[in-house]
N, C-alpha and C positions, 0 to 999 in steps of 0.2 A: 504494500500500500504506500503509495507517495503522499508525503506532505509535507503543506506548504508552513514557514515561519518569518516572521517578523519578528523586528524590535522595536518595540516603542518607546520613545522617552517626552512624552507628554506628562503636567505635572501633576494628572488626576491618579497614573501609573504610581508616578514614585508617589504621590500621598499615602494612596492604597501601602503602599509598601511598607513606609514609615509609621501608619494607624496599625498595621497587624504586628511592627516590630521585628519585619521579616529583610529587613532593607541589605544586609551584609549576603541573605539569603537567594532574593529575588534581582537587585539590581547590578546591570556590568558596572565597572570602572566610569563607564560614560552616564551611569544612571540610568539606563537602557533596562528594560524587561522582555522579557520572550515570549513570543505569543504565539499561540499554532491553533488554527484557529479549525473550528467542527460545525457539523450540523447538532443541534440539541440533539433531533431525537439518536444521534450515536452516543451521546451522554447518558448512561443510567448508575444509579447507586444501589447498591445492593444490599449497606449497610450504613449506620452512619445519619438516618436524615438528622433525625434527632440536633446534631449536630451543626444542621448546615444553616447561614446566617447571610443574610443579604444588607449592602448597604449602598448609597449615592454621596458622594462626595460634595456634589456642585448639584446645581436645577438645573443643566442639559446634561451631566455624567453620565456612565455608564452605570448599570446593575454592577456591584463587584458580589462575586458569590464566594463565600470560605468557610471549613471547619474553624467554628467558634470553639471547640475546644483544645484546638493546639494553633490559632490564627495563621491557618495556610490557606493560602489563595488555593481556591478552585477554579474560577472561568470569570471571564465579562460575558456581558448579555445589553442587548439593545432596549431601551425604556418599553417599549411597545414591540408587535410585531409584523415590524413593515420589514424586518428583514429580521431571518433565523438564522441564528452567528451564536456563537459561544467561543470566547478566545482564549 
């Protein structure tokens, strides 16, 4: 299976990064993030929901989706859905 990835270094990314405390974890040198981006429905949990915690940084941001009980980024997702993306 091929896929595709990007880096983003926009500051809604590194915010994300810095609120979960993951910043030495998630960010390059440059402040950059990695993003490989899915269809939702190839996303499923099989354990865990319990766990999962959604938040918006800004009033156009992304969804940031993470386990709240260890704060690791899971995915972005689009406010609405005019387009089905999870990064």
């Amino acid at each position: 299976m091929a896929l595709m990835r990007a880096t983003c270094y926009c500051k809604d990314c590194q915010s994300f990064a810095y609120f979960l405390g993951k910043e030495k974890e998630t960010l390059n040198e440059l402040g950059g993030t990695d993003i490989v981006p899915a269809s939702p429905r190839c996303v499923t949990f099989k354990q865990g929901q319990a766990s999962l915690a959604c938040l918006q940084l800004s009033p156009k941001g992304l969804l940031r989706w993470y386990a709240k009980c260890r704060n690791t980024p899971i995915g972005n997702t689009w406010r609405n859905n005019k387009l089905s993306y999870v990064g």
